[in-house]
C-alpha positions as CSV (number, residue, x, y, z in Angstrom):
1,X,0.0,0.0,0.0
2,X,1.0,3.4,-0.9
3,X,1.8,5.7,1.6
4,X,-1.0,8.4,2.1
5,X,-1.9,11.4,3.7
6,X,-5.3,12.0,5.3
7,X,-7.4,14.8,4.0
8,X,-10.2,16.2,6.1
9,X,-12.4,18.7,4.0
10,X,-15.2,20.6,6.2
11,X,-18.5,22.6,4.9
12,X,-19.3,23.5,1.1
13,X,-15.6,21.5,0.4
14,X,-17.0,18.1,2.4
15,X,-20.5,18.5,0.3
16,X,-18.3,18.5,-2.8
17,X,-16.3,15.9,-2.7
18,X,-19.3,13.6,-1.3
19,X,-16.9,13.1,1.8
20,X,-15.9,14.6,4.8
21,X,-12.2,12.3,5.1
22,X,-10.1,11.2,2.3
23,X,-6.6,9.0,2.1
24,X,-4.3,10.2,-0.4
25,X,-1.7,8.5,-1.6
26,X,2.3,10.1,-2.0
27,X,5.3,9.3,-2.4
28,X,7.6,8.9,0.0
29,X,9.2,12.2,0.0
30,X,5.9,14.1,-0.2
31,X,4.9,16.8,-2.7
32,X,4.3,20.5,-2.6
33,X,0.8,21.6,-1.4
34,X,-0.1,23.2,-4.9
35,X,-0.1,20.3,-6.5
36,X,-2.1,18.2,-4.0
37,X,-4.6,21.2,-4.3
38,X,-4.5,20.8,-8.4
39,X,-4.8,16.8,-8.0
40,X,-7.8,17.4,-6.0
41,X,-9.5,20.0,-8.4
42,X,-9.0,17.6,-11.3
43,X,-10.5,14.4,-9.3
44,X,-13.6,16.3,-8.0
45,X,-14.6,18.9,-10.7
46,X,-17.3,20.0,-8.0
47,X,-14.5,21.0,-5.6
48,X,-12.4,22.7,-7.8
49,X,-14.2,26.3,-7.7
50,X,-14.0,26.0,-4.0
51,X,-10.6,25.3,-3.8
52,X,-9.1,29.2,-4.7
53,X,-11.4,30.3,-1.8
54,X,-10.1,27.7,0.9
55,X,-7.4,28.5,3.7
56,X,-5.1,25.0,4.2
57,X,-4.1,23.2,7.5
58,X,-1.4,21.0,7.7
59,X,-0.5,19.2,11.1
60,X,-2.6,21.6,12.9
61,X,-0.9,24.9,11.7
62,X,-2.2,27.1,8.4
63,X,0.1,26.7,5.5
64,X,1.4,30.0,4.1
65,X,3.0,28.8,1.0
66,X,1.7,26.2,-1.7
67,X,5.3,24.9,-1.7
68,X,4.8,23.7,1.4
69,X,5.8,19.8,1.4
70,X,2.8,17.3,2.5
71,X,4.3,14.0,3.1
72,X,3.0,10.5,3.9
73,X,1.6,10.4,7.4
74,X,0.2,14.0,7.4
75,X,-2.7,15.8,8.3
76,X,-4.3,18.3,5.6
77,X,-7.6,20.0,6.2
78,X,-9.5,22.1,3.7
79,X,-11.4,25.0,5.1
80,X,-13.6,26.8,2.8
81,X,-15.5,30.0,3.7
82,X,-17.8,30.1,6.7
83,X,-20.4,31.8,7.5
84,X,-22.9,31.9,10.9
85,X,-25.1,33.9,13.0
């Protein structure tokens, strides 16, 4: 089995995607956040409007850079836009 990372996607992004968790595979060494981001675009067209609107979390802290590594083992989260009252 590949190695993976685990991909948690809250609000419009879960509804999108049809799920609120997903396991990613990478390789071993990782690969930079902007292409994980394109990679999920392409594999749920739904998501892909979303996904220029959506702040990133990876291992619990907000990514800054879309060079950012994400390597097997980690944590990314998707947050789109929220809005309450």
């Amino acid at each position: 089995m590949a190695p993976r990372v685990t991909i948690l996607l809250f609000a419009t992004a879960r509804l999108a995607a049809g799920a609120s968790e997903l396991r990613w595979p990478v390789e071993p060494g990782g690969l930079p956040l902007g292409s994980l981001v394109r990679s999920l675009g392409s594999r749920y067209p739904k998501l892909a409007p979303i996904l220029p609107t959506c702040r990133f979390v990876l291992n619990g802290r907000y990514v800054v850079s879309r060079a950012t590594r994400v390597r097997p083992g980690d944590k990314f989260a998707v947050h789109p836009p929220y809005g309450g009252g």
